[in-house]
N, C-alpha and C positions, 0 to 999 in steps of 0.2 A: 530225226529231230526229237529232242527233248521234251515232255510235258510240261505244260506249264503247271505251274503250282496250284492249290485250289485255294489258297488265300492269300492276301497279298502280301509280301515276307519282310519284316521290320530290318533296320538297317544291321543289328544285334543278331539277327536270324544269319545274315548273309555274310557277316564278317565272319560269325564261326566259321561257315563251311569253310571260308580263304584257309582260315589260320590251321582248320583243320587238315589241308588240303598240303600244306606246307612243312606239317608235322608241329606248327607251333601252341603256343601257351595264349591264354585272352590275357592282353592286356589294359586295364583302368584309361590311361590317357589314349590309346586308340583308338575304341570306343567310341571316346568322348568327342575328337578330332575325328572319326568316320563320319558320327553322327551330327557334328558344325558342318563338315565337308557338302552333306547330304543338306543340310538345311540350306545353306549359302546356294545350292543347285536349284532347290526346286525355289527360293522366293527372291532369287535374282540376285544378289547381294554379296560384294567381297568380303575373304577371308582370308588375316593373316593369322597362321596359326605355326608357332616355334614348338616341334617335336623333337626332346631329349634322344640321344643316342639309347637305340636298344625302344623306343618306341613301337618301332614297325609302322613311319609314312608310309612307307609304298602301298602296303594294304587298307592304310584309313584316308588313300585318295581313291584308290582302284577299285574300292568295292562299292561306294553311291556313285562313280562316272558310271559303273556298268549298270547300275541297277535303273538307271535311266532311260538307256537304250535311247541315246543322244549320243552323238561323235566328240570326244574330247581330246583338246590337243593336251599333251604331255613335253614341257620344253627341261631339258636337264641342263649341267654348265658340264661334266664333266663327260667322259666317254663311260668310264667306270660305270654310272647311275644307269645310262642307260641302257649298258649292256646288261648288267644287271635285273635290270625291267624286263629287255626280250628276249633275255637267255636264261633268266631264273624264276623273274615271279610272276609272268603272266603266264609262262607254258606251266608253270605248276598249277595255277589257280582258274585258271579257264576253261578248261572240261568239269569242273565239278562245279562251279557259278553256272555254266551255263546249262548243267541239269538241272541245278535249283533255280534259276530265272525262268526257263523252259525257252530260250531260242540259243540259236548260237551266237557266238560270239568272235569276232574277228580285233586283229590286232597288227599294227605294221612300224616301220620306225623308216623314217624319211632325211635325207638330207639334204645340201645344197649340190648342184648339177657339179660341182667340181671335184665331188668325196668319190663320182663313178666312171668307170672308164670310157669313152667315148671310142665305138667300133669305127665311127668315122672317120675318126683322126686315126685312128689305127692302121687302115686298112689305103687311106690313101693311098694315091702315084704320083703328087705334087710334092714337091720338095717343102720344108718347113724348117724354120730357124731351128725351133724346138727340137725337131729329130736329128737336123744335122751336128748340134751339140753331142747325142748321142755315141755319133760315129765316130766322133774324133777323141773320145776317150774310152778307151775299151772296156773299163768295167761297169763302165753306164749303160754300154753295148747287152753286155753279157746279164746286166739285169734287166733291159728293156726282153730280153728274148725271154727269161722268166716269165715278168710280167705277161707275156704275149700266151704262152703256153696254157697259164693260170686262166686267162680271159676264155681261151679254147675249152675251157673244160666243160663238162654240160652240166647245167645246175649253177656255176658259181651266180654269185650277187652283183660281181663286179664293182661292190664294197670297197671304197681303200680299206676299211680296217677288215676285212676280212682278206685283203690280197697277200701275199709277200710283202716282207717289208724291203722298198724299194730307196734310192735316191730320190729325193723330192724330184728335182728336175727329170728323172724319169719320168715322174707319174705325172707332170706336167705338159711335157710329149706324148702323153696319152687323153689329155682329160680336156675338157672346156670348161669354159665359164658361163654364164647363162646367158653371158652379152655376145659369147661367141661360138653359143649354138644357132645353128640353123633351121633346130627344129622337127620333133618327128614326124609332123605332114609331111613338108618337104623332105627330110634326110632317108634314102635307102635302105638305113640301117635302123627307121623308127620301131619298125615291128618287133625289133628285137633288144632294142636300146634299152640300156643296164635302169638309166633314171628313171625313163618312161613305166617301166614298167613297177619301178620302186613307187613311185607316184600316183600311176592305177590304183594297186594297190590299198596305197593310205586311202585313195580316196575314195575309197568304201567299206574302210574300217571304223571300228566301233570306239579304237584305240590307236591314236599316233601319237609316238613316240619320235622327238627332234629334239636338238640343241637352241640353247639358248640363242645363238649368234643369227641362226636363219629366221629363227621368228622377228628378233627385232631387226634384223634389215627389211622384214615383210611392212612392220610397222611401221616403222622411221621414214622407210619409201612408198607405204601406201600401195604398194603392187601387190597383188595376190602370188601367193607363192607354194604354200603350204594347203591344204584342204579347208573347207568351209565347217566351224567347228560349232557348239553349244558353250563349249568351255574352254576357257584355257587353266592349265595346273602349273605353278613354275615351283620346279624343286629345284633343290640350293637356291632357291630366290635371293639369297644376302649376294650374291654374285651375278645377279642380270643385271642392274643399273648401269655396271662396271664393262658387262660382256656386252651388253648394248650400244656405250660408249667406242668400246673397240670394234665393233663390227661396223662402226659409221664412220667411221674415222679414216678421211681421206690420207693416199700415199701416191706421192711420186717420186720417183728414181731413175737417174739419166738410161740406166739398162731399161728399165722400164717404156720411157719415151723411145730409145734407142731400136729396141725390141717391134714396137708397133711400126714406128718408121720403116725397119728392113721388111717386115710385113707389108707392109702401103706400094715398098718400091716392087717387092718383086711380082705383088698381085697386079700392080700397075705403074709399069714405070714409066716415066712422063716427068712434066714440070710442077705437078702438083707435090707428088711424093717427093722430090729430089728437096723441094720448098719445104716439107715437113723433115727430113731427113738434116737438112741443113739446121733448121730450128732446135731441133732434138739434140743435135752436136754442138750447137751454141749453151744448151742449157748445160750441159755434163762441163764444159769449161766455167759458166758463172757460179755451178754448184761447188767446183772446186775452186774457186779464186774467194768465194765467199769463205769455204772452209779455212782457207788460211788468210783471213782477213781477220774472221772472227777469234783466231787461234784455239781450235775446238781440235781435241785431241780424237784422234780413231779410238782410244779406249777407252773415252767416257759412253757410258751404254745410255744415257740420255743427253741432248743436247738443249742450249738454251733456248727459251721462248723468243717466238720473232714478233713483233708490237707490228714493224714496217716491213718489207718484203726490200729487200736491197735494192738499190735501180737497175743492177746487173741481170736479177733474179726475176723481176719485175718484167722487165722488158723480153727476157726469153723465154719467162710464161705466156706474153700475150702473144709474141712471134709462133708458141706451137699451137696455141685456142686458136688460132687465125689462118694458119696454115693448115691444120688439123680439118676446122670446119670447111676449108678450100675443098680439100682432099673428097671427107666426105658426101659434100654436094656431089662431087663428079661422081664417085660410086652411086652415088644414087640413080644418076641421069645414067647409066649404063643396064640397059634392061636385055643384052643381048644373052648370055649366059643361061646353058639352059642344063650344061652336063652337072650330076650328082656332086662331082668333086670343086667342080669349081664354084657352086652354089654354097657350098660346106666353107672351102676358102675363104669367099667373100663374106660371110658371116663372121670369119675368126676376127679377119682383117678390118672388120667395119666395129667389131665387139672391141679389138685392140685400140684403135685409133680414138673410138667414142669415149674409153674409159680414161683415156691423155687427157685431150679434150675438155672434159667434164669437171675433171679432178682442176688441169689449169685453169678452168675459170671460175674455181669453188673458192683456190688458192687467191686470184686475185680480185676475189668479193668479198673476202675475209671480214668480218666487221666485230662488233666489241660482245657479241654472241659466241664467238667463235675463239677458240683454244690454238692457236699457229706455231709449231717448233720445227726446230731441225734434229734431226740424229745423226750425227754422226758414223756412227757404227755401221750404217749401210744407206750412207749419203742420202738419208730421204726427206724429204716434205711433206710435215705431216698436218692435217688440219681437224681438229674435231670438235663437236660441240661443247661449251661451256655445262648446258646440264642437257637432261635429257628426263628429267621428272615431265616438262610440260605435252611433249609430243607422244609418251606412253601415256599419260592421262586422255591427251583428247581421244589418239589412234587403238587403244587398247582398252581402257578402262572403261569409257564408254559404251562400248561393243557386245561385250561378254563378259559375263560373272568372271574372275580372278583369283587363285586359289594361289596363295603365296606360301611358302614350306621351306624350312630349313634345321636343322638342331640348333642353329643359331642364327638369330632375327635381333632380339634383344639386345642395347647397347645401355648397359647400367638398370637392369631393370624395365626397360622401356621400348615403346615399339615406332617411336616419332620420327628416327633416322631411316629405318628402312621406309616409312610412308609417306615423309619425303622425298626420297632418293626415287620412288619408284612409279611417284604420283598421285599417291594417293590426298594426301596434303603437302602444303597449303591451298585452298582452294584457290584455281585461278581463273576462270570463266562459268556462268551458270550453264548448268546442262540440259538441253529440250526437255521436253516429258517423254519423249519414245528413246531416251536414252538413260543408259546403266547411271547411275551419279555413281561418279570417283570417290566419295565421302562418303555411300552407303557401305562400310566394312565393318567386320567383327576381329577384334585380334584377341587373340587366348596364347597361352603357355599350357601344354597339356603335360608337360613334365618329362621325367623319363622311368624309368621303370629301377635303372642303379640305382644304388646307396652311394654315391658319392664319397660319403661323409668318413665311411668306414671302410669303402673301397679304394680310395686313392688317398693321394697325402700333399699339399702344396707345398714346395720348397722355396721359402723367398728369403734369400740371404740379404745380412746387411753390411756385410765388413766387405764388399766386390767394388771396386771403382766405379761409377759412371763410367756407360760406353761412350767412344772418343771415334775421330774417325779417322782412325789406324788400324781395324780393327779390333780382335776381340783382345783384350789385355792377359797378359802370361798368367796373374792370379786368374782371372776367370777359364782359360784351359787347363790350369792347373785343377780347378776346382772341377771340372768339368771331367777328366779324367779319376779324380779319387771318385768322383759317384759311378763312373760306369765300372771301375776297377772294385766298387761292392756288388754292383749288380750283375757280376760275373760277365758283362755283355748287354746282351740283352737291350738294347739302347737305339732309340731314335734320336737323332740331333739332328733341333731343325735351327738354321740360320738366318740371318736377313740377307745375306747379301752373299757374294760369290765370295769375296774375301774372307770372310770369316770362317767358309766351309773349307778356301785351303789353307788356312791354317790351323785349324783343327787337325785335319788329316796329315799335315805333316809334322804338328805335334806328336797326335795319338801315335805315330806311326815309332817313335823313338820310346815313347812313354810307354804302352802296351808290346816293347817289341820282344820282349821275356814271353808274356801270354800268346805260344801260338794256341790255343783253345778259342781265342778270339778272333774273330774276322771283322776285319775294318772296310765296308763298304762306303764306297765314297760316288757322290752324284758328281758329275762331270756335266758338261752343257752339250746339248744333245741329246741325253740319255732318255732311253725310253722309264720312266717310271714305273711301270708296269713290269715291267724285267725285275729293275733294283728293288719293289715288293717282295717281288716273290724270290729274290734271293736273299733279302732278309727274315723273311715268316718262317721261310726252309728251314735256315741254322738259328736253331736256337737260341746262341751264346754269340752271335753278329751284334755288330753295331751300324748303321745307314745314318751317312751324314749326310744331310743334302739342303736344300735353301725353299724358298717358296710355294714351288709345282709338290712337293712334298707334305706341307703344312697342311693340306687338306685331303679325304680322299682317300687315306692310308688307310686300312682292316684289315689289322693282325690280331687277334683276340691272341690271349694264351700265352705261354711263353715268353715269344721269340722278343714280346714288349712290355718291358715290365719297370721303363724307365722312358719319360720323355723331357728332355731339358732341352730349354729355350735363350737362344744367347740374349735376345734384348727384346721390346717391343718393339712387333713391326709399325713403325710411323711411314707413313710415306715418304719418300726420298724427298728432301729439300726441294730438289731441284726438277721433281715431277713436273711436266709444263702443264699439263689437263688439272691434278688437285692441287698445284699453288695456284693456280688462277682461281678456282673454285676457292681456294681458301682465302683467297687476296679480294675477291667478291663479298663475301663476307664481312670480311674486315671491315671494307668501307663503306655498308649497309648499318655498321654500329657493333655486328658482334663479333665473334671470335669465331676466325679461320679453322687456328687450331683445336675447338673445341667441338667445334660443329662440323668438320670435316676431319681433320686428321684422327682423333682421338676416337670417330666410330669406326673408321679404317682400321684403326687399330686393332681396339675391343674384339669384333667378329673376328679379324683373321686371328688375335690370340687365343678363343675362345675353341675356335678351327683348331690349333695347331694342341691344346690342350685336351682337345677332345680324341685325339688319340689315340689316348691312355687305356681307357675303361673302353673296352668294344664289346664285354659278353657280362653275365652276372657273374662268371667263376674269376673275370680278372681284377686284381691288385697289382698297384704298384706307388709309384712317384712321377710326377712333373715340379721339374723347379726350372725357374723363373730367373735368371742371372744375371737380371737387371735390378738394381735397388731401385730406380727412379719409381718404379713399382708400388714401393713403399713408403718412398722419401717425398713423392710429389702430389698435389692435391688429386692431380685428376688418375692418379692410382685407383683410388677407392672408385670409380667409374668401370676403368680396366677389369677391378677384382668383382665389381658386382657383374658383368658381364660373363663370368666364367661359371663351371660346374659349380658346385658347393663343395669341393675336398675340403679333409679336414688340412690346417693351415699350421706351418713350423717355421721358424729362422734358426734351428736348432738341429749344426750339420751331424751330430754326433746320432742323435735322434734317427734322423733321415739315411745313414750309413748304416747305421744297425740295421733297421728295417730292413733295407736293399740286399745283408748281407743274408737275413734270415729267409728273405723273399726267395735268393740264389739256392739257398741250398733249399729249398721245398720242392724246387725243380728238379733238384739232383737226386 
């Protein structure tokens, strides 16, 4: 054990040691955000605090949660963040804090029961829909035997992200859900179970590290999930209002009902299941009689909002809530059952049927709170809430201090839409005296440590069309092509939409096809991102087109990016069912949809997708922007105040030199 100190060590004392620990520089705005971090901790009180790229958050939240010696949760949005966390900065900075704190320090990172492998299900002798998917296609076979090899080994985490990368549906034939665990009391396999033990764990760490999506299903549903904390931290917070939306956000799909059903019959068959089963094949025919009522194409990737629930749609929701609830009464009243496996079964089977069930009667309770569409693209029913500011204000904000962190928070200078969005304002019920008040926060901009000004360059042309929605326009790939054609490569292009990416890609592909020196990496749907990074940072002289999952998230310092152009602002699609309702609310409350919803949608993720650029002090380059409305429209100047401070050109002759002299510094 560690000595403890003989006095007691200022926040400035401890951060050194981190950054010395890490081999890094003190930085001005770290400090300064260690030291808000640190005060928000001990006098109760939220903080939102926007930290510039090249900052170092992870160190100016990590070093006052430790120096507490109080259990802080850690919620991230991406996988990146938090690998990062427990694969680089806490095993770096945790032996040498906890000499100088003088106790040890413990750290764990937790997920939802679905992300580990379930021995259970594994090792069964019952037959299961799920596995017999397996068998009847061989390569899902020959990855399920993988998978199974990997689980065998001694020491793994039983991690998805630490497994082979598998078929989803593989790792679904291996996994449960929490409604269709049985539990390690009960389960034979508790002693050794991959969660259980992921979960021990956090729960006597100093330090848990989780995703955004588990924490707010813990909130939103009020069930304890996660460890009992002092604090919560949410890094990329511009992205929890959003992840929280989607983690609550009900789904049904005839495979879905379908699936629970041949579960119900074969754990018990009878008149109850055959009653759900029937139910369940009635809705898979309404869902498709509606889809071609509504004439809703399979390749629109959002479908329209539904006001009414069809009568077809309607009626074979409440035939499977009704038949569903039959079902499950009877499993209940069945208490004979006493073997490992068929205890396990009955879990899956009553986790399946509950979550039909639940979902169809969320569906037809639907009321003017609530967000209702269909999708097309994988026939489903989707329901979620209108906002989700008020239920993270009562369930979160009230509870524990809130440490909000992002490089970008700010929409035009300002901190009102994420405090909004997130709860913090408008206020909307007074809060006891033995609770946190949602409106006790501090928000600051601690900056970044770039030079913006002299480090990057903004491109914002004027002579480009307005984008239309065909597409990106031949002048605009044209133009898009002479800047990567200066910048020898070197070039991330980010899109808004799938469209645009192919046809860039089958531009570039004719345009660049003299430069093999160039490598034209193109995102495809599926792709793991994390692959198509690292085979862009690799070559130099590549270029990575790709659309959204992209826009954020990317660190490639150096080189390999020396060029990031933006086909238009991302606005939320029209036809979004969850933010045109939000925006349509608005509107007939007096103000503007599009201003107060769309246009901060926008701001952060252009801010994101800009931010790119500049990842170390050595880097230079370019981002342009190849949207005029940018410059042509009022609420431009909102967009532009929302981003770094580059210095700003509509002068392509300018921006081509630079890129071309940038190219050869590399060479």
């Amino acid at each position: 054990m560690s000595k403890k100190p003989t006095k007691p060590l200022s926040v400035s004392d401890v951060l050194d040691v981190a950054v010395d620990a890490i081999g890094g520089k003190p930085r001005s705005g770290q400090l300064e955000m260690a030291q808000e971090v640190f005060n928000a901790l001990e006098k109760r009180n939220h903080l939102i605090v926007q930290a510039g790229t090249g900052t170092g958050k992870s160190l100016a939240y990590l070093v006052p949660s430790l120096m507490r010696n109080k259990p802080v949760l850690i919620a991230t949005a991406t996988l990146a963040l938090q690998r990062q966390l427990v694969e680089r900065d806490l095993p770096k900075v945790v032996p040498s804090l906890a000499q100088a704190l003088g106790r040890e320090i413990s750290y764990a990172v937790y997920k939802g029961k679905g992300n580990y492998l379930c021995l259970q299900k594994m090792n069964t002798s019952l037959p299961d829909p799920d596995g017999d998917l397996l068998l009847e296609i061989g390569t899902l076979s020959a990855e399920a035997k993988k998978l199974r090899e990997w689980a065998e080994t001694p020491g793994v985490s039983g991690d998805k992200d630490d497994a082979p990368v598998v078929d989803r549906r593989v790792w679904a034939a291996h996994s449960v859900s929490g409604r269709e665990c049985i539990g390690a009391e009960v389960c034979v396999f508790g002693d050794k179970c991959f969660s259980e033990k992921a979960k021990q764990k956090a729960g006597t760490a100093d330090i848990v590290v989780t995703n955004h999506t588990l924490l707010a299903i813990e909130i939103v549903d009020k069930h304890p999930i996660l460890p009992d904390r002092d604090a919560i931290i949410l890094d990329e917070g511009h992205e929890f209002a959003d992840r929280t939306t989607q983690a609550v956000t009900e789904e049904l799909t005839a495979n879905m009902a379908n699936r629970a059903a041949a579960m119900a019959r074969r754990h018990t068959p009878g008149v109850e299941s055959d009653k759900l089963t029937d139910a369940c094949n009635n809705l898979a025919d309404a869902i498709e009689d509606f889809q071609i009522m509504a004439k809703v194409s399979d390749d629109d990737s959002v479908g329209g909002r539904i006001e009414e629930l069809p009568t077809m749609v309607f009626h074979s929701l409440t035939a499977i809530r009704e038949s569903a609830y039959n079902y499950l009464a009877l499993l209940a009243s069945d208490n004979e059952a006493t073997d490992g496996d068929l205890l396990a079964e009955r879990a899956r089977v009553k986790g399946a049927v509950t979550e039909v069930h639940t979902t169809a009667g969320k569906l037809l309770k639907a009321g003017e709170k609530d967000v209702m569409w269909f999708d097309p693209a994988v026939g489903a029913l989707r329901l979620a809430p209108l906002s989700v500011s008020q239920v993270l204000r009562s369930n979160m904000l009230t509870q524990t201090p809130v440490i909000v962190t992002s490089a970008t928070l700010t929409v035009g200078g300002g901190f009102d839409a994420i405090a909004n969005a997130i709860g913090f304002l408008p206020k909307i019920e007074e809060s006891s005296s033995e609770q946190i008040d949602p409106e006790n926060f501090i928000a600051l901009d601690v900056g970044s440590p770039f030079d913006f000004a002299t480090q990057g360059m903004l491109y914002l042309p004027t002579s480009l069309p307005e984008p239309g929605r065909d597409g990106p326009s031949s002048e605009l790939l044209n133009e898009l092509a002479d800047l990567i054609e200066a910048a020898g490569g070197r070039t991330l292009a980010l899109f808004s939409s799938w469209r645009g990416v192919e046809a860039a890609d089958a531009y570039l592909r004719k345009y660049l096809a003299e430069r093999k020196d160039i490598k034209i990496i193109t995102q495809r749907k599926g792709d793991s991102v994390g692959v198509l990074v690292d085979q862009f940072a690799s070559d130099h002289k590549s270029i990575l087109i790709g659309t959204i999952s992209l826009w954020q998230g990317v660190d490639v310092p150096g080189a390999s990016c020396s060029l990031v152009v933006i086909d238009r602002i991302p606005f939320p699609r029209p036809d979004d069912p969850v933010m045109s309702a939000r925006a349509a609310k608005v509107d007939a409350a007096g103000g503007s949809g599009f201003m107060q919803v769309s246009v901060p949608k926008a701001a952060l993720l252009l801010a994101q997708g800009a931010g790119r650029l500049i990842r170390s002090m050595e880097d230079k380059g370019v981002v342009a922007i190849l949207d005029t409305r940018i410059t042509s429209k009022r609420y431009g100047s909102v967009l532009l105040r929302s981003m770094p401070p580059f210095w700003r050109t509509n002068d392509k002759a300018i921006v081509l030199d630079s890129l071309k002299r940038l190219n050869q510094s590399f060479n």
